[in-house]
C-alpha positions, -999 to 999 in steps of 0.1 A, spaced: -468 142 -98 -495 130 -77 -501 142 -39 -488 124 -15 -495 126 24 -467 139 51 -449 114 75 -466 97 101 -443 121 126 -455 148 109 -498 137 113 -486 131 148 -472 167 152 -502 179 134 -524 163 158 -502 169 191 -498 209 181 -543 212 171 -563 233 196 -592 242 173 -610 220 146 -635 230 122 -650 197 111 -668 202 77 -698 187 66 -706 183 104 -740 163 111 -763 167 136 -773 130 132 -753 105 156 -756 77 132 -732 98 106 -697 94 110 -687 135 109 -710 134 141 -690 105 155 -655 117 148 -668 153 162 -673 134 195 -642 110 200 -622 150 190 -642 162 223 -631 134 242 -595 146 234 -597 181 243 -602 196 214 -620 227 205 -644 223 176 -664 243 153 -690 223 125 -694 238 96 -723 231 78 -742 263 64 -779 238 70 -775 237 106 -756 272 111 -763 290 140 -771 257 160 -752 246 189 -752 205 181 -737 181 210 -720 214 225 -703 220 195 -713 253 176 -723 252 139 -710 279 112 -721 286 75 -686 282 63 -650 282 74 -648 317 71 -671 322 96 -652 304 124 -641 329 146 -603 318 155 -576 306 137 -584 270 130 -552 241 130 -574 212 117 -600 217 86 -613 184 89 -633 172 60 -663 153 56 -678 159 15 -672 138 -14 -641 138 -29 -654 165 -59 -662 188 -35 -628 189 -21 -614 223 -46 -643 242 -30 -633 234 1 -600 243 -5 -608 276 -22 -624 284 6 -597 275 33 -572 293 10 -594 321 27 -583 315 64 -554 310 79 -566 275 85 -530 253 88 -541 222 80 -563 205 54 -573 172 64 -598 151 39 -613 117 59 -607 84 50 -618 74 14 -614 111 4 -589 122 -17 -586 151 -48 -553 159 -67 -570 197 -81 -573 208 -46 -539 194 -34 -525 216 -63 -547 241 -55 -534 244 -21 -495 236 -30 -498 263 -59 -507 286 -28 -475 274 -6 -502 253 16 -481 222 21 -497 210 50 -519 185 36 -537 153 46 -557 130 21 -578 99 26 -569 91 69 -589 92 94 -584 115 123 -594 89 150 -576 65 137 -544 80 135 -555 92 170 -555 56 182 -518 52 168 -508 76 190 -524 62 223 
């Protein structure tokens, strides 16, 4: 069976119900697109966290930087992700660790061992290969 992502109601309840963001693989370069996304998520009132254990301990564009998911200090609603699709199971090994709600992989990103991984754990919600801003704009 191969994963397949939630209802467009349900992204847009995701979305509408997020506070706090941990955006993974955050750069502090503007030209990347992690940085870019991190900044239209600002403009919409959200509270973010980068994890990216290089620039940990840095406060980039206002937004603070942790070593690793773990180390954000709230519950986070959004694990937005920004690595290469192979990297996704480590990711979610480590969000199994939080009480993170949602796993969200950008556009182009997508990895059926960490959907299972996550399912196998009763972590349904799941979000493969969208983008956060543009499922954003559908809602405006």
């Amino acid at each position: 069976m191969s994963f397949q992502n939630p209802s467009q109601e349900k992204i847009f309840q995701y979305l509408d119900e997020a506070q706090v963001i941990a955006v993974v693989g955050f750069s502090d370069k503007p030209e990347k697109t992690s940085y870019q996304i991190a900044e239209v998520l600002k403009t919409h009132g959200y509270k973010l966290y980068g994890v990216n254990p290089k620039l940990a301990g840095q406060t980039i564009n206002d937004i603070p930087v942790v070593e690793s998911l773990t180390a954000v200090p709230e519950t986070i609603d959004i694990v937005d992700i920004f690595r290469r699709s192979e990297f996704l199971p480590a990711v979610a090994e480590e969000f199994l660790k939080t009480d993170a709600k949602v796993f969200w992989a950008q556009l182009g990103l997508s990895n059926e061992e960490a959907a299972k991984m996550l399912q196998d754990q009763g972590r349904m919600d799941i979000v493969m290969d969208q983008c956060v801003k543009i499922e954003l704009n559908k809602k405006a």
